[in-house]
PLY file of the C-alpha trace (Angstrom):
ply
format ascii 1.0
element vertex 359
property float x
property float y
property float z
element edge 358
property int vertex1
property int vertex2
end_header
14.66 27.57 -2.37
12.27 30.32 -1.72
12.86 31.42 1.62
10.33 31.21 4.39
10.28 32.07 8.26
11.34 28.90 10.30
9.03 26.58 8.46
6.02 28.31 7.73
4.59 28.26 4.55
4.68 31.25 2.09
2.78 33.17 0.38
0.11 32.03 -2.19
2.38 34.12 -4.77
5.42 31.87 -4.06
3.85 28.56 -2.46
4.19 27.22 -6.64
7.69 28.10 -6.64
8.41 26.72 -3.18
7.03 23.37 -4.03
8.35 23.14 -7.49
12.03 23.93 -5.78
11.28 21.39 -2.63
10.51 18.81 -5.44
13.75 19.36 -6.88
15.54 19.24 -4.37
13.83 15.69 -3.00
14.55 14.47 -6.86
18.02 15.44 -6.25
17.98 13.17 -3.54
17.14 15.27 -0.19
15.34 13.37 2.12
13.12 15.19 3.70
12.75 16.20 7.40
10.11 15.84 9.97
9.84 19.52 10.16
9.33 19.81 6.67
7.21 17.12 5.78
4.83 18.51 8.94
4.77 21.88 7.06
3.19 20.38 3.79
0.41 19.26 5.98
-0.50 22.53 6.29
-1.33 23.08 3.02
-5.14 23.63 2.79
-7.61 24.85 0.24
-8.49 23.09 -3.01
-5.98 25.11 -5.27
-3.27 25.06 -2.98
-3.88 21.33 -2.98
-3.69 21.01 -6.27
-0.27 22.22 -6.59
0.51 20.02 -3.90
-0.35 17.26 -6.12
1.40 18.73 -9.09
4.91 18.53 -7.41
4.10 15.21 -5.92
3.87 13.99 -9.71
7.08 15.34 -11.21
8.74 13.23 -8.23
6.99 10.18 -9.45
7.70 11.25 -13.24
11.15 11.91 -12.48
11.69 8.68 -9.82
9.36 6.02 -11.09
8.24 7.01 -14.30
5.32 6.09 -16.14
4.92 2.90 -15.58
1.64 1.94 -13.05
2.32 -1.87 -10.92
-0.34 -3.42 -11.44
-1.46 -6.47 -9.11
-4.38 -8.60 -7.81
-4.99 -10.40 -4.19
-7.25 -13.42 -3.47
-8.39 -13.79 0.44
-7.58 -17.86 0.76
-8.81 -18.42 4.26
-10.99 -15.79 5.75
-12.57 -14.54 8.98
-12.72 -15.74 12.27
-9.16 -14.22 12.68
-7.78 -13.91 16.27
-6.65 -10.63 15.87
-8.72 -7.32 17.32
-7.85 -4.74 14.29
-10.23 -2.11 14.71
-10.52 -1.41 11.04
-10.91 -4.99 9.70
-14.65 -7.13 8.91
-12.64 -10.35 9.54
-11.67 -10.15 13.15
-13.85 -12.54 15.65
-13.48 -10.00 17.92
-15.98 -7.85 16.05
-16.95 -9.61 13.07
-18.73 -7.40 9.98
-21.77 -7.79 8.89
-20.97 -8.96 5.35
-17.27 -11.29 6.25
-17.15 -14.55 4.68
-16.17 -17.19 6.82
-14.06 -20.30 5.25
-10.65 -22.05 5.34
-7.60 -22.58 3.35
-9.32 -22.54 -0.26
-8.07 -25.27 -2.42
-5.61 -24.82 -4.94
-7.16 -25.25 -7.76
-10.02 -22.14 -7.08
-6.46 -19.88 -6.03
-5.24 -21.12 -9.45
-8.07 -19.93 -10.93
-8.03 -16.45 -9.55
-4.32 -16.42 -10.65
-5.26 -17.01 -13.89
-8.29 -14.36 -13.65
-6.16 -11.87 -12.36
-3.47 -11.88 -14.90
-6.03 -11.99 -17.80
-7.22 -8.76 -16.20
-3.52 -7.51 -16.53
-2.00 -7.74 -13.51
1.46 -8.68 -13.03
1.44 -9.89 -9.32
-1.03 -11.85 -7.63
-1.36 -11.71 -3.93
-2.30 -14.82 -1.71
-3.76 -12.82 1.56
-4.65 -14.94 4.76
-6.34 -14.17 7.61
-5.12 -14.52 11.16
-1.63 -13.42 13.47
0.77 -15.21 11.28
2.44 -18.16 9.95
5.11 -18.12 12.83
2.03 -18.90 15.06
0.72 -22.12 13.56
0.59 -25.61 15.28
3.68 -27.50 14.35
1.36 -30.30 13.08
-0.36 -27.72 10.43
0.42 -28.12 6.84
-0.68 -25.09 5.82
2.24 -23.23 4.72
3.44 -26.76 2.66
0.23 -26.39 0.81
0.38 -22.48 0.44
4.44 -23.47 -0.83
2.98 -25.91 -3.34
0.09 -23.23 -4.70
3.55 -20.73 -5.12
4.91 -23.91 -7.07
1.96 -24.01 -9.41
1.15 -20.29 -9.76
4.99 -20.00 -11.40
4.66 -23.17 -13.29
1.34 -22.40 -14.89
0.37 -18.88 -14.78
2.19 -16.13 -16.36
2.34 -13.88 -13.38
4.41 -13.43 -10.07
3.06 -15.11 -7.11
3.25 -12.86 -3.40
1.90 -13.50 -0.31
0.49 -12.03 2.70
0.26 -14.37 5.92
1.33 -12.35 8.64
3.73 -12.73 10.86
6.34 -14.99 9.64
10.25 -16.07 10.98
13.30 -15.47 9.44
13.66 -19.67 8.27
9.78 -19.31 6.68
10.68 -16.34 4.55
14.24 -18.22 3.46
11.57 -20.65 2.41
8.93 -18.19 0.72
12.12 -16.70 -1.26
13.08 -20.49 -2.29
9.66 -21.09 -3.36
9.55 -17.63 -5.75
7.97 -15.49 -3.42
9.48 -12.27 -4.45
7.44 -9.69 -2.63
5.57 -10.03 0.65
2.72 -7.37 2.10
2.74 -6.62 5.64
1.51 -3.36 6.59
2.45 -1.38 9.76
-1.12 0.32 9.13
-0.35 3.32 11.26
2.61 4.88 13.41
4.05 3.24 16.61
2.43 5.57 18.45
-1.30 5.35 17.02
-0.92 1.59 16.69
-2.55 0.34 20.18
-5.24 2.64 19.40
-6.52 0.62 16.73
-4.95 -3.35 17.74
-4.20 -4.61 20.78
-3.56 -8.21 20.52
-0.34 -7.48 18.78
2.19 -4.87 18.72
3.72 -2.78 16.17
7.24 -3.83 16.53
5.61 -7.76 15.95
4.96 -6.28 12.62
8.60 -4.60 11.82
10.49 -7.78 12.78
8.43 -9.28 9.96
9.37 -6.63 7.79
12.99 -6.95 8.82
13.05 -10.74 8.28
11.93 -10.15 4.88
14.46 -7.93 4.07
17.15 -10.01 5.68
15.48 -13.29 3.40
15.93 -11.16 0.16
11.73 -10.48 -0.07
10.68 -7.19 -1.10
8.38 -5.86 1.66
5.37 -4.07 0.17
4.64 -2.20 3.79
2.18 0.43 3.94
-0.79 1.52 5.79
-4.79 2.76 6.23
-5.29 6.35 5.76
-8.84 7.46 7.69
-8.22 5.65 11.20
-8.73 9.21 13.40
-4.91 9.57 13.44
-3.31 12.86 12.97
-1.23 14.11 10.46
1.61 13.95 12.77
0.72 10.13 12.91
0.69 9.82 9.06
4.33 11.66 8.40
5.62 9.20 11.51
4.22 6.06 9.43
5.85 7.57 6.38
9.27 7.94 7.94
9.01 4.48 9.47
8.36 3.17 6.51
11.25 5.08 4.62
13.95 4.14 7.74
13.10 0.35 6.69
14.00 0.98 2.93
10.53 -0.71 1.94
10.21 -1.24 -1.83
6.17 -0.88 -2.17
3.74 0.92 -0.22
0.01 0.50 0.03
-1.86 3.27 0.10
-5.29 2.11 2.08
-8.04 4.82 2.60
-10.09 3.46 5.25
-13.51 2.74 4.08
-15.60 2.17 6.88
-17.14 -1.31 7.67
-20.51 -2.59 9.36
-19.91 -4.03 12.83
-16.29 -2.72 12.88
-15.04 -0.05 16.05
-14.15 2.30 13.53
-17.79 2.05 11.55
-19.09 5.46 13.07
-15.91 7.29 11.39
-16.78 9.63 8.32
-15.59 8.59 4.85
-11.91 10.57 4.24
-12.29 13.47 2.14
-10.76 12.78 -1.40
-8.77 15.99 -1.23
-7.24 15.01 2.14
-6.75 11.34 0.74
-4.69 13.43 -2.03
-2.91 15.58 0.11
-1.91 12.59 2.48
-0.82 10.53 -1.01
1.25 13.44 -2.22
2.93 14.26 1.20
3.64 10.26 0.83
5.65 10.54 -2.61
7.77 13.37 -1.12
9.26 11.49 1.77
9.54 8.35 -0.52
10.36 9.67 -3.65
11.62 5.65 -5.46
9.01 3.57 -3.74
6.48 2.28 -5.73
2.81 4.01 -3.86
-0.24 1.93 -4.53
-3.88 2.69 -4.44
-5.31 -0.01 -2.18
-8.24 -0.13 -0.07
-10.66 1.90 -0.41
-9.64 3.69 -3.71
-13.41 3.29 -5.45
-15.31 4.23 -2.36
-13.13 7.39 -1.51
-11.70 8.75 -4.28
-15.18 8.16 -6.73
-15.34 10.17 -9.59
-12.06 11.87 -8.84
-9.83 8.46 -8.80
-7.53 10.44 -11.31
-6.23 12.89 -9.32
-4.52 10.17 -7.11
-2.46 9.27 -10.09
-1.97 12.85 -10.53
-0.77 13.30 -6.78
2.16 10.63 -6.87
0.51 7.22 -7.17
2.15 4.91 -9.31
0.86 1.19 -8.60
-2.76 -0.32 -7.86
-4.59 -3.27 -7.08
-6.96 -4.14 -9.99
-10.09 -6.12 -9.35
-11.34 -7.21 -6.26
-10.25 -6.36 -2.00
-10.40 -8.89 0.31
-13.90 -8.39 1.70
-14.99 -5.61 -1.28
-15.71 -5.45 -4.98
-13.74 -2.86 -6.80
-14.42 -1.54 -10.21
-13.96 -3.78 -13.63
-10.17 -3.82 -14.47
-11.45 -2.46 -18.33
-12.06 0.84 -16.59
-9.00 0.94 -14.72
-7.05 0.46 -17.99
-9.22 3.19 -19.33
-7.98 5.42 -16.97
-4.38 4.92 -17.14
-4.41 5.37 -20.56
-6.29 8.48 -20.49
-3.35 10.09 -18.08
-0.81 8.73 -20.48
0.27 6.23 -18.27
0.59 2.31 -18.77
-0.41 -0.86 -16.46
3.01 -3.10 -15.88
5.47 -3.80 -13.60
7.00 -0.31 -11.24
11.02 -0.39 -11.27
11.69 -0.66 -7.35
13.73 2.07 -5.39
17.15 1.93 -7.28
16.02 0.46 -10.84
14.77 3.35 -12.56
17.16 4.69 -15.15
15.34 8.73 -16.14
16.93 8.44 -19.48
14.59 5.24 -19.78
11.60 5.54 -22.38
8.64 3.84 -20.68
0 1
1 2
2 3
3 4
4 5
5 6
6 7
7 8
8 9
9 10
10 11
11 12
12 13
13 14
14 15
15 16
16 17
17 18
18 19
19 20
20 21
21 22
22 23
23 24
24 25
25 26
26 27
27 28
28 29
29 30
30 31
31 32
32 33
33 34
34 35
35 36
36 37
37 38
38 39
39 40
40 41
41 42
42 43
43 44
44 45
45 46
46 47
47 48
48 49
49 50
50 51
51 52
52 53
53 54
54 55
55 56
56 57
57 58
58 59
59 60
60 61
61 62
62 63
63 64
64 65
65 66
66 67
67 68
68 69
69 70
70 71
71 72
72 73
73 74
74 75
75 76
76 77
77 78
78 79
79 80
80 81
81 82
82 83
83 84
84 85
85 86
86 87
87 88
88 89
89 90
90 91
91 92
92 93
93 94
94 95
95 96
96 97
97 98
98 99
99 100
100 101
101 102
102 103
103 104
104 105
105 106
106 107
107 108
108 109
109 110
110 111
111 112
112 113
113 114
114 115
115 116
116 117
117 118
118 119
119 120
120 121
121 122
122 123
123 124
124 125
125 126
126 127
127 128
128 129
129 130
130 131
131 132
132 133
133 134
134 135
135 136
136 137
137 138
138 139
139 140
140 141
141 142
142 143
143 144
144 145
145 146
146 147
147 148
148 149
149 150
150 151
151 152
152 153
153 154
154 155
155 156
156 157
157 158
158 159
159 160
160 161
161 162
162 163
163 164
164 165
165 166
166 167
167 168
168 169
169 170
170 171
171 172
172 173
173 174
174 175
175 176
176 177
177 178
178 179
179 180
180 181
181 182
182 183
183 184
184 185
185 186
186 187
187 188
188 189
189 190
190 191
191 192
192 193
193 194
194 195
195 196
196 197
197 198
198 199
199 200
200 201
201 202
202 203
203 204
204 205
205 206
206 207
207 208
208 209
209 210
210 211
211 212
212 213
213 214
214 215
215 216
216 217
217 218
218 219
219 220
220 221
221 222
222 223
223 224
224 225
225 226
226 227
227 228
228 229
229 230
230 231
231 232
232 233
233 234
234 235
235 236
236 237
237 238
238 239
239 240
240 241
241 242
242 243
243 244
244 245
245 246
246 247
247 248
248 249
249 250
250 251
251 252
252 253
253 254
254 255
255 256
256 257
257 258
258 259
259 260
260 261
261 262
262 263
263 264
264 265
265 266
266 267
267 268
268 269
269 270
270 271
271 272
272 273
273 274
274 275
275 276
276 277
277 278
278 279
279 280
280 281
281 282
282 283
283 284
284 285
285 286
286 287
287 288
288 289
289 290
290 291
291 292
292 293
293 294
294 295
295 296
296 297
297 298
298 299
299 300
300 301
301 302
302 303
303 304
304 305
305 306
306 307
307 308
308 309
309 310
310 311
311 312
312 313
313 314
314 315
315 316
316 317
317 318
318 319
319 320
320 321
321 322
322 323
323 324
324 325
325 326
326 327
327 328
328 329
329 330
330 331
331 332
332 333
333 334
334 335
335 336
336 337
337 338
338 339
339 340
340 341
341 342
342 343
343 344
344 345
345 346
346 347
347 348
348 349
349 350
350 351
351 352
352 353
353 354
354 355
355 356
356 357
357 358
């Protein structure tokens, strides 16, 4: 490696070099420090940026490949949600100006989406409820036996691979999610342990790693990520990154918060797409095999210059519509990919990708 004064960045002559050589090294399979991921956040200026990005993408080339996840989500029961997340229309604590309000859909409207979504290409299809969590409901509930049957009937009928996000959930519930088919689950940490009671207070962060962990222990891929755009620091955003690297998660959402009506956070700015970049790239060095998807956020950010995130390390997205916002037509997005020589399908997981592979 081009060598530097204890970690401070060099020169714009050698910074290319440097990151190139970093990038190789992380593809070699260095993990990355603390230290050093801190001293990519100091990378500033557009061009400087860029070749940020550019090293970010020879890690995905050279980890992932070229394949891009695609998936879809449908919110089945919506607002009212007992929670107090700062950055979410759905809580009753603060309820935005433009939430729906209504209960466990019925199954044959979530078969329909299903079917929507995988016309639109997308391989998974995510059923996202509202609220703390499964682990909370009244014993008398049938909820998660009706959510279990839907799971039933997406496999049966629909040629695409049913997830799930419902919150908090035990260890016996996700046994039972993994019975039912339920390969991957989403359940983000949304920000580092130490930012997290900034932005929620009605649960903690550690409710949402035991999740996590009882995934993992059921056999669930845990697609784990979190919002970009809260007010946290960068030292908050490498923290969330290492978190999510210590719990070997296989997928990682990408959010860039995109302010809502009637939420705490609504007075924030928008995220700058070049920091959104930056943070995305910084991402794909300190998980180099995890599949990073555009989430939240993604249209209203990024605009015009949605590319560059693909450019910068991305290598899943959700296609189609967020829980409480439109996004753009899937057509486009399958425009896009194809115009940076990339294809929509199914991302190999951390250990599955074979380099010699042709995609």
């Amino acid at each position: 490696m081009v060598q530097t004064s204890v970690l401070s960045l060099p020169t714009d002559t050698d910074i290319k070099t440097w990151l190139q050589q970093l990038a190789s090294l992380v593809i070699s399979g260095k993990q990355l420090t603390k230290e050093e991921a801190l001293l990519l956040t100091q990378i500033e200026g557009h061009d400087r940026i860029l070749l940020l990005c550019e090293a970010a993408d020879r890690i995905r080339q050279s980890c992932c490949g070229q394949t891009v996840d695609l998936c879809s989500i449908v919110n089945i029961k919506s607002g009212n949600c007992s929670e107090n997340c700062s950055f979410c229309s759905q809580s009753a604590h603060h309820s935005g100006t433009e939430s729906p309000i209504y209960g466990l859909k019925p199954q044959a409207e979530i078969l329909e989406h299903a079917k929507a979504a995988a016309e639109a290409g997308a391989k998974r299809f995510c059923l996202v409820s509202q609220g703390r969590g499964l682990k909370y409901n009244s014993p008398k509930s049938k909820e998660f036996e009706e959510i279990l049957d839907t799971v039933h009937k997406i496999i049966s009928e629909v040629n695409i691979k049913p997830c799930c996000a419902l919150g908090e959930i035990t260890l016996d519930q996700a046994k039972m999610l993994k019975e039912a088919g339920v390969t991957r689950y989403n359940h983000n940490l949304e920000a580092s342990q130490s930012y997290y009671p900034s932005i929620v207070t009605t649960h903690t962060w550690q409710d949402r790693v035991d999740t996590v962990k009882n995934l993992k222990a059921a056999g669930i891929q845990a697609c784990t990520g979190g919002i970009i755009g809260m007010g946290e620091s960068w030292n908050d955003r490498i923290d969330l990154a290492l978190s999510l690297r210590e719990l070997e998660v296989e997928s990682v959402p990408i959010n860039l918060l995109n302010p809502r009506l009637g939420t705490p956070l609504d007075h924030l700015p928008k995220l700058d797409p070049l920091e959104a970049v930056k943070a995305i790239a910084i991402f794909r060095f300190i998980l180099p095999s995890q599949i990073l998807r555009y989430a939240g956020g993604r249209e209203a950010i990024m605009g015009e210059l949605q590319e560059l995130g693909l450019q910068a390390g991305i290598n899943a997205m959700l296609i189609g519509n967020y829980l409480t916002t439109l996004g753009q037509p899937p057509e486009a997005d399958h425009a896009m990919l194809k115009s940076l020589g990339l294809q929509g399908g199914e991302a190999p997981i951390p250990g599955e990708y074979q380099p010699h592979e042709q995609d």
